[in-house]
C-alpha positions in Angstrom: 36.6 -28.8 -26.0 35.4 -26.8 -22.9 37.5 -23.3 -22.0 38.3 -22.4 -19.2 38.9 -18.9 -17.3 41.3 -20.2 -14.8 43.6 -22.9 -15.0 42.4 -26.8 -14.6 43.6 -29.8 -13.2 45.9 -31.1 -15.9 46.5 -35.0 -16.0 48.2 -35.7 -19.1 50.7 -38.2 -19.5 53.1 -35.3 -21.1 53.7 -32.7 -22.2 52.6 -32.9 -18.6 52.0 -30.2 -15.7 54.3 -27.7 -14.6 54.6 -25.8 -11.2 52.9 -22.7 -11.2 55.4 -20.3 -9.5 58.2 -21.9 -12.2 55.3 -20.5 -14.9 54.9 -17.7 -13.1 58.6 -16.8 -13.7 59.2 -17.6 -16.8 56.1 -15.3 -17.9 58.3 -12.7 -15.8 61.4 -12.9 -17.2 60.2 -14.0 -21.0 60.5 -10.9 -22.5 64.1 -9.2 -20.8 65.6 -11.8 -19.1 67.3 -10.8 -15.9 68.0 -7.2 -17.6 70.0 -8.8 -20.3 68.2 -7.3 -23.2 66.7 -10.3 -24.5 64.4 -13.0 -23.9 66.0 -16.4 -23.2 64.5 -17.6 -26.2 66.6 -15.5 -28.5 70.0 -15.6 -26.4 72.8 -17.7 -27.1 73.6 -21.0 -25.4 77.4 -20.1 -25.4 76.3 -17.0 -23.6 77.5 -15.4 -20.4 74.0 -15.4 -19.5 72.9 -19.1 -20.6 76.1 -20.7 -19.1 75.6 -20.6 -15.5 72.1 -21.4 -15.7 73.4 -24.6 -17.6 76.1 -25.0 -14.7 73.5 -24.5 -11.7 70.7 -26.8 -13.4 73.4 -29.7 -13.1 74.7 -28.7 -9.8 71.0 -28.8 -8.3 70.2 -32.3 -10.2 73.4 -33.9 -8.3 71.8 -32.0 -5.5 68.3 -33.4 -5.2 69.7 -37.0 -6.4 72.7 -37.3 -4.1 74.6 -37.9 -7.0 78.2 -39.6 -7.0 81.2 -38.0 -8.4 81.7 -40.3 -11.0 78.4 -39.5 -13.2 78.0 -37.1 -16.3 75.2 -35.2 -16.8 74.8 -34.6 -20.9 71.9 -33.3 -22.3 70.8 -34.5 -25.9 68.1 -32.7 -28.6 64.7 -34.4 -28.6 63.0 -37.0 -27.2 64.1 -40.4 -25.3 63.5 -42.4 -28.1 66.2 -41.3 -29.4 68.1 -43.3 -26.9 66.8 -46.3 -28.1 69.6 -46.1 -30.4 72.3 -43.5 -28.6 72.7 -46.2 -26.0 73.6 -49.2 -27.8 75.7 -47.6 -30.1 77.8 -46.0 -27.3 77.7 -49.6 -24.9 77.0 -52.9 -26.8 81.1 -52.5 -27.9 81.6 -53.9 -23.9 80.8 -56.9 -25.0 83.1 -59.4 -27.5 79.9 -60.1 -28.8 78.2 -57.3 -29.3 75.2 -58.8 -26.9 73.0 -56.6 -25.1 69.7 -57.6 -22.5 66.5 -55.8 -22.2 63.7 -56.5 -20.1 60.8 -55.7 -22.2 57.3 -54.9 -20.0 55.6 -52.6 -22.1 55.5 -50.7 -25.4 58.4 -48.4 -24.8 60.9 -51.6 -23.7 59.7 -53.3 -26.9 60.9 -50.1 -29.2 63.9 -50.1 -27.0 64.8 -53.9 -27.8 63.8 -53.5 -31.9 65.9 -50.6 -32.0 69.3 -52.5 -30.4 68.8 -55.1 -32.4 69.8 -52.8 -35.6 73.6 -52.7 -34.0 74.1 -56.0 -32.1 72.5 -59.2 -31.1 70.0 -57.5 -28.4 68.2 -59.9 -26.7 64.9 -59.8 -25.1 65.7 -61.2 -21.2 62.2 -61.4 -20.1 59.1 -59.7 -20.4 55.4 -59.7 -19.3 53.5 -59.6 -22.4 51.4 -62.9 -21.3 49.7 -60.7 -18.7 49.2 -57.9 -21.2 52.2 -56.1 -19.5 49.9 -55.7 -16.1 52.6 -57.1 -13.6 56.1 -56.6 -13.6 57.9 -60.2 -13.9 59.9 -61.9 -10.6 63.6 -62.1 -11.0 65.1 -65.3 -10.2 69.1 -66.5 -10.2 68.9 -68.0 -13.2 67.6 -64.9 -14.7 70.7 -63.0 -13.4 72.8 -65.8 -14.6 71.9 -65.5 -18.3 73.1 -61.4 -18.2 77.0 -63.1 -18.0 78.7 -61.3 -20.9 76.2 -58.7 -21.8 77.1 -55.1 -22.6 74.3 -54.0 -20.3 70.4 -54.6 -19.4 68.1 -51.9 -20.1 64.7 -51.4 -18.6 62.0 -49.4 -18.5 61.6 -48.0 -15.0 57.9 -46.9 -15.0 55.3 -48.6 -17.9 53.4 -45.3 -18.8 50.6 -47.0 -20.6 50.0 -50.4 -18.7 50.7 -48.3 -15.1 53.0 -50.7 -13.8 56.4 -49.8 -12.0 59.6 -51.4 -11.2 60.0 -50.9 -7.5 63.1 -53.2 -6.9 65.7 -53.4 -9.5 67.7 -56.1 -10.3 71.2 -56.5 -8.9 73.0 -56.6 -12.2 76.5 -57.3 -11.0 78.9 -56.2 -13.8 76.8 -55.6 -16.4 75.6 -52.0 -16.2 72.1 -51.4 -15.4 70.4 -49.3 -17.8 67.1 -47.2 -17.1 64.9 -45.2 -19.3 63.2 -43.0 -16.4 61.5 -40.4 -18.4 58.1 -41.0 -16.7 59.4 -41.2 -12.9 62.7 -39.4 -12.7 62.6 -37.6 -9.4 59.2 -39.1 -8.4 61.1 -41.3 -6.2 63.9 -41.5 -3.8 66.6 -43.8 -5.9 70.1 -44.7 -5.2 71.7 -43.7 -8.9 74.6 -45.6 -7.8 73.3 -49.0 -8.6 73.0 -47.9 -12.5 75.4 -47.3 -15.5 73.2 -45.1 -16.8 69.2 -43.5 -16.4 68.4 -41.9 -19.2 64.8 -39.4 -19.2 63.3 -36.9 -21.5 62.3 -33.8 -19.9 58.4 -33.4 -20.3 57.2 -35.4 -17.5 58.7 -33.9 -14.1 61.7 -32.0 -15.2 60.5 -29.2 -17.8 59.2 -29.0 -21.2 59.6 -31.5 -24.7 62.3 -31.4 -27.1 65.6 -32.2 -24.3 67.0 -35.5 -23.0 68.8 -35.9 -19.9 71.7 -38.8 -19.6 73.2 -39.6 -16.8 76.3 -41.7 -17.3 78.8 -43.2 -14.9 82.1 -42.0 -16.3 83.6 -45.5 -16.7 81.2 -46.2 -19.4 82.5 -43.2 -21.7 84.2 -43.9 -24.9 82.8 -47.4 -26.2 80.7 -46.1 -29.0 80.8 -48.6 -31.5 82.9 -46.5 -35.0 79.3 -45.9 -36.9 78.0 -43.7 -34.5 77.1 -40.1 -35.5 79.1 -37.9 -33.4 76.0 -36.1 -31.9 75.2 -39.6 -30.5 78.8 -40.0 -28.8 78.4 -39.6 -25.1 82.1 -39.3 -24.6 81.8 -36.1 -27.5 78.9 -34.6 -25.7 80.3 -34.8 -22.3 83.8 -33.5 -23.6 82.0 -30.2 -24.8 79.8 -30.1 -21.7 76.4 -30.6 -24.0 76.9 -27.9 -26.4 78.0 -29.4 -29.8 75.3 -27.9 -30.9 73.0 -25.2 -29.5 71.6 -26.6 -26.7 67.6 -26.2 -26.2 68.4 -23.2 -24.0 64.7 -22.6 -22.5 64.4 -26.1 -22.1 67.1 -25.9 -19.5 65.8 -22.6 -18.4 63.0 -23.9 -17.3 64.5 -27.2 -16.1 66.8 -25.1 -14.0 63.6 -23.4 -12.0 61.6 -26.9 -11.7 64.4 -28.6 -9.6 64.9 -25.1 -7.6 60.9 -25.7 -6.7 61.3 -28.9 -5.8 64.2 -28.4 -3.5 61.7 -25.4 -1.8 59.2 -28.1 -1.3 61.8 -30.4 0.2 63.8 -32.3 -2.4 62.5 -35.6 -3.6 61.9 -37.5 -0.6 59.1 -34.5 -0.1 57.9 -35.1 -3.8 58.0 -38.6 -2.7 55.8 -38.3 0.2 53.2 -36.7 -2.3 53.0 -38.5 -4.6 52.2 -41.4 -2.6 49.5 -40.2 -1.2 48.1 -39.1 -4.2 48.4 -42.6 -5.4 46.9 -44.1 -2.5 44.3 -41.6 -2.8 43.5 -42.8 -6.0 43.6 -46.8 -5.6 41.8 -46.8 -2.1 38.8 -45.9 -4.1 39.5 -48.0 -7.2 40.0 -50.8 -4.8 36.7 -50.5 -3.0 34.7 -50.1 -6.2 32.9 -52.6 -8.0 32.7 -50.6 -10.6 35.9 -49.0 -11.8 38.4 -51.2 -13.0 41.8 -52.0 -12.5 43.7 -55.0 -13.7 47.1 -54.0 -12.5 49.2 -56.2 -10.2 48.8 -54.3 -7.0 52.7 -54.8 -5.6 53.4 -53.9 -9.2 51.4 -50.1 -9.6 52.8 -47.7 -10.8 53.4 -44.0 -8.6 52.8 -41.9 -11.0 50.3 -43.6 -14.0 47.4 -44.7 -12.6 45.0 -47.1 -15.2 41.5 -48.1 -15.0 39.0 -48.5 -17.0 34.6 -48.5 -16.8 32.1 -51.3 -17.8 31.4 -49.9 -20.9 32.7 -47.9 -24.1 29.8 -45.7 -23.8 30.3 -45.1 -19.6 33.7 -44.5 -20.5 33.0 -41.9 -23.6 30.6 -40.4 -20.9 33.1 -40.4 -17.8 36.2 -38.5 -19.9 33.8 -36.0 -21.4 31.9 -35.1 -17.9 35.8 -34.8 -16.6 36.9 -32.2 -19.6 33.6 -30.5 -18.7 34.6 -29.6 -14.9 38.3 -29.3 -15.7 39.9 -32.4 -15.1 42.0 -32.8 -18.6 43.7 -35.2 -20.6 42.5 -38.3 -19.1 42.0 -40.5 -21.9 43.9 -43.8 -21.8 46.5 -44.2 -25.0 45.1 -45.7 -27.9 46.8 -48.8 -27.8 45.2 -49.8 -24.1 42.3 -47.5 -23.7 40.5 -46.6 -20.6 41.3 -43.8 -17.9 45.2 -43.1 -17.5 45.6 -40.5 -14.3 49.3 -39.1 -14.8 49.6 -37.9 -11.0 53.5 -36.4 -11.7 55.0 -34.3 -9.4 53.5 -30.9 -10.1 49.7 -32.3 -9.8 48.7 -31.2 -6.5 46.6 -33.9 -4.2 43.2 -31.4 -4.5 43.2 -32.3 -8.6 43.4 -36.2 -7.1 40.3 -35.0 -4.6 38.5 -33.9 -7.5 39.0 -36.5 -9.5 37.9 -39.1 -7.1 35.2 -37.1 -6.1 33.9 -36.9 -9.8 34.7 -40.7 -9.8 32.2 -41.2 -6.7 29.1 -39.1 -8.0 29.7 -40.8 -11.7 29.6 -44.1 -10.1 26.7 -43.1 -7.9 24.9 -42.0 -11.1 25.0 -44.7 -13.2 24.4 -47.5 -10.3 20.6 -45.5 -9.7 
């Protein structure tokens, strides 16, 4: 793997890019943080130091999101995976039967359904698998219909690997909409009203790994069925204000500087604005080649995970490792779909989209001669 001097245009799917000025800070405070003596690494997350970081990271989330009264920010250890199972054990009790609905349209909505089914009768309400998860499936009436008397439906909000994206959710009525956003949170301008709950891990546009993000609306506290570790208890996490345990403090350190830089670029409507014209940026030219390809229903494309593949194994081996070479990282599609997967999240700037399509033009130019 090429070094570089300077840093590169970073693409992964996550751990994923961070803002440079929030990086820039952290290296400044890492050692003494804000004169305290210690580096928020080694202080304590019960701390007079550590609290009101904790406090202001919340208060700029409801901030940016517009966020109603009524919603709980808790913040769990690890990944969103780990939701797979927090949020049936803490919802499928709302229904007498224990029944839960999940709209499975990719890998991450099928681990989602497997891992309900361990505590209830989850149920898979429709998918896309036929079209090899490329198209996000039309909702019809009778699809609504058949959520009467589920504890919820969960979906996944953004299909990392198959680059697909739900951009109209369903109208759930009474049963709580439930959204795993880790790959889109804040990408977007959403109205968190229409869900019970969005769920996201932090290492895709809101810091770094190893933190989980819940938002819950307070009515849906205190339903965890009785086998539920306490660490998995929404209603014991929120009553201690996330710190059971210690907390990932520098996750939330870092967090807390992320959403301050967005606000300074103009909230999420601004983050928006960019991040659609770095998509558009990047399927304008995947539309008018012949060679690049894209199998992606367009109405269904995803803002954020862009997927496309070349004519060949060998072009494609060839494409990734001329990309690494120039600095345009972590572009390798994941191993269960292959190809080219451009993560375009929020702190990706449009020139690393220039460059990219710009390296896309002279490959294609290349191999067509």
């Amino acid at each position: 793997m090429p070094r570089f001097a300077e840093r590169a245009y970073n693409f992964s799917p996550g751990p994923a890019v961070l803002p440079l000025p929030v990086l820039e800070k952290v290296q400044k405070e890492l050692l003494n943080y804000r004169e305290c003596g210690a580096s928020i690494l080694e202080i304590s997350h019960r701390s007079k130091d550590f609290l009101p970081i904790l406090d202001e990271t919340q208060q700029l989330f409801r901030q940016l999101t517009q966020l109603p009264d009524n919603y709980r920010l808790l913040f769990f250890s690890g990944g969103a995976q780990m939701q797979f199972s927090a949020v049936p054990l803490n919802l499928l009790s709302r229904s007498a039967s224990n029944r839960a609905s999940y709209a499975v349209t990719g890998k991450w909505g099928e681990l989602a359904l497997e891992e309900g089914k361990r505590y209830g009768s989850a149920e898979e309400w429709m998918h896309g698998r036929e079209d090899r998860y490329n198209r996000i499936p039309n909702v019809q009436a009778e699809d609504l219909e058949r959520l009467k008397g589920s504890a919820y439906l969960h979906l996944t909000s953004n299909n990392t690997l198959y680059g697909t994206q739900w951009n109209h959710f369903p109208q759930t009525g009474e049963v709580p909409l439930v959204i795993d956003a880790t790959s889109d949170i804040l990408s977007r301008e959403v109205d968190f009203s229409q869900f019970g709950l969005v769920y996201a891990s932090l290492q895709k546009n809101l810091g770094p790994a190893g933190l989980t993000l819940v938002v819950v609306r307070d009515d849906l506290l205190g339903h965890h069925l009785p086998q539920t570790p306490k660490l998995l208890q929404y209603q014991a996490i929120d009553s201690q204000n996330s710190l059971n345990n210690t907390i990932n403090v520098f996750a939330v350190y870092v967090m807390r500087y992320v959403l301050e830089w967005y606000e300074e670029q103009g909230g999420v409507a601004a983050m928006e604005k960019q991040n659609r014209q770095k998509a558009k940026l990047l399927y304008d030219y995947l539309d008018e080649s012949d060679f690049f390809l894209t199998s992606v229903n367009p109405p269904d494309r995803s803002l954020v995970n862009v997927i496309f593949n070349l004519p060949t194994t060998e072009l494609l081996q060839q494409f990734l490792q001329e990309c690494e070479e120039v600095g345009l990282l972590a572009l390798k599609g994941h191993r269960e779909v292959g190809g080219v997967r451009a993560s375009l999240y929020n702190a990706l700037p449009l020139t690393a989209v220039e460059r990219l399509v710009e390296k896309m033009r002279d490959f294609e130019r290349k191999a067509l001669t």
